[in-house]
C-alpha positions as CSV (number, residue, x, y, z in Angstrom):
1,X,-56.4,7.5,-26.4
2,X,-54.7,4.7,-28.8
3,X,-51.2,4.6,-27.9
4,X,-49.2,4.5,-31.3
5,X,-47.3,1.7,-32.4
6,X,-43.2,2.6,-32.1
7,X,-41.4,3.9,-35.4
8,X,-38.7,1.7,-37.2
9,X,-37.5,4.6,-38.2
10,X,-38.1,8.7,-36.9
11,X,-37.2,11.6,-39.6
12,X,-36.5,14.7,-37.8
13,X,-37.6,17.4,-40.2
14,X,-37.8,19.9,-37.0
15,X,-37.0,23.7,-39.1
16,X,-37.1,21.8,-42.5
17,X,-39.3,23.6,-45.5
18,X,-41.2,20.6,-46.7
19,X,-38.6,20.0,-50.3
20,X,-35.9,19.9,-47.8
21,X,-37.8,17.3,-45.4
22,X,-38.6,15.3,-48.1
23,X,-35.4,14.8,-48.9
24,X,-34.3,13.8,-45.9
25,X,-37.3,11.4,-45.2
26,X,-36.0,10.0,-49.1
27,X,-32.7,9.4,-47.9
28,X,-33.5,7.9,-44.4
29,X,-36.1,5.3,-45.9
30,X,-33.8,4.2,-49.0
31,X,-33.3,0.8,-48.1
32,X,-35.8,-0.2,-45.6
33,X,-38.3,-2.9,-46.2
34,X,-41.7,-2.9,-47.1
35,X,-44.3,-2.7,-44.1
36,X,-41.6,-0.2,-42.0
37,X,-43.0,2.2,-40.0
38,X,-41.7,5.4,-40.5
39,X,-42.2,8.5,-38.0
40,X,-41.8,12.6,-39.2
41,X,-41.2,15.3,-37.2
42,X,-42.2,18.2,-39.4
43,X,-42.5,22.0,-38.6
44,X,-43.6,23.4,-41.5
45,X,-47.2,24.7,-41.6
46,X,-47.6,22.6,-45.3
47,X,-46.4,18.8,-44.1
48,X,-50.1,18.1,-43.6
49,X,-50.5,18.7,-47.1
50,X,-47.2,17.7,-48.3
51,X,-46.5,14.6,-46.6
52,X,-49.7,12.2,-47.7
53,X,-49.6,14.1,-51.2
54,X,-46.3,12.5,-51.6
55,X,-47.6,9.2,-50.3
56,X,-50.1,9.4,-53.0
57,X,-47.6,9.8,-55.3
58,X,-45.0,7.0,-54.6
59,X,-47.3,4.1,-53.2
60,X,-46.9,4.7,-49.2
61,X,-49.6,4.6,-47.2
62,X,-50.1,8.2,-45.2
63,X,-51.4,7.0,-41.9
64,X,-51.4,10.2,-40.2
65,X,-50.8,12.5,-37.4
66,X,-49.7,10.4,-34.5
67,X,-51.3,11.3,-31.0
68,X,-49.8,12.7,-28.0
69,X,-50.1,11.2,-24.9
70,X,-50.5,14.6,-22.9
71,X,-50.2,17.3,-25.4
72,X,-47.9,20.0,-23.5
73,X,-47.9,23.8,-25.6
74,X,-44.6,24.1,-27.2
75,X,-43.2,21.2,-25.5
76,X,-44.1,18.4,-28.8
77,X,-43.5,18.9,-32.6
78,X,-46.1,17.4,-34.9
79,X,-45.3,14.0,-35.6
80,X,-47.0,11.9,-39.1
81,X,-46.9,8.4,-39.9
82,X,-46.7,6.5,-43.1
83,X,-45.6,2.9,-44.0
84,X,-43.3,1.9,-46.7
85,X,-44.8,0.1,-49.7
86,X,-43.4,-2.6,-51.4
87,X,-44.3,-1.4,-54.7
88,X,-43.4,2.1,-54.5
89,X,-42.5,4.5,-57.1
90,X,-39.2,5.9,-56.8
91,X,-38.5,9.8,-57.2
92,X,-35.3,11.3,-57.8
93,X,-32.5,11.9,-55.0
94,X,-32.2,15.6,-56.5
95,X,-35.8,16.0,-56.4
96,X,-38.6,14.3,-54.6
97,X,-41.7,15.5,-56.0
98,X,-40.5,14.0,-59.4
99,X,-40.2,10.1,-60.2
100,X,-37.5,8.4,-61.9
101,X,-38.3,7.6,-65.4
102,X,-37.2,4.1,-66.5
């Protein structure tokens, strides 16, 4: 197995309903550059939907669940990767399945 590439930055949405986690994962990457590598924790059943819709959305790139070495039962929460874009849409801090209007 691939080992994966380590996160610039890790969003720990462990508990978080995907809105909430979004908005975290909003805050956390607000400032970072293009090309960042960007790691989620994420419990709830719908991030595997959620997170690359909103990728779609904005401009990041979804890259995916990130394998576990040595997947223990209970011991790991899913982790997803995505990359920041440079020319990503910005949604609203109140909000993150919206984008800003001009």
């Amino acid at each position: 197995m691939t080992e994966s590439p380590a996160p610039d930055i890790t969003v720990d949405g462990t508990g978080l309903l995907c809105v909430t986690l979004l908005l975290r994962l909003r805050k956390e990457i607000d400032g970072a550059e293009p090309g960042t590598l960007v790691h989620v924790i994420a419990t709830d059943p719908a991030a595997p939907l959620d997170l690359p819709a909103w990728c779609h959305m904005t401009g990041h790139t979804y890259l995916g669940p990130v394998p576990v070495p040595v997947p223990v039962p209970g011991a790991e929460q899913p982790v997803y990767a995505l990359q920041l874009a440079a020319d990503a849409l910005p949604t609203r801090a109140d909000a993150p399945w919206h984008r800003t209007t001009p």
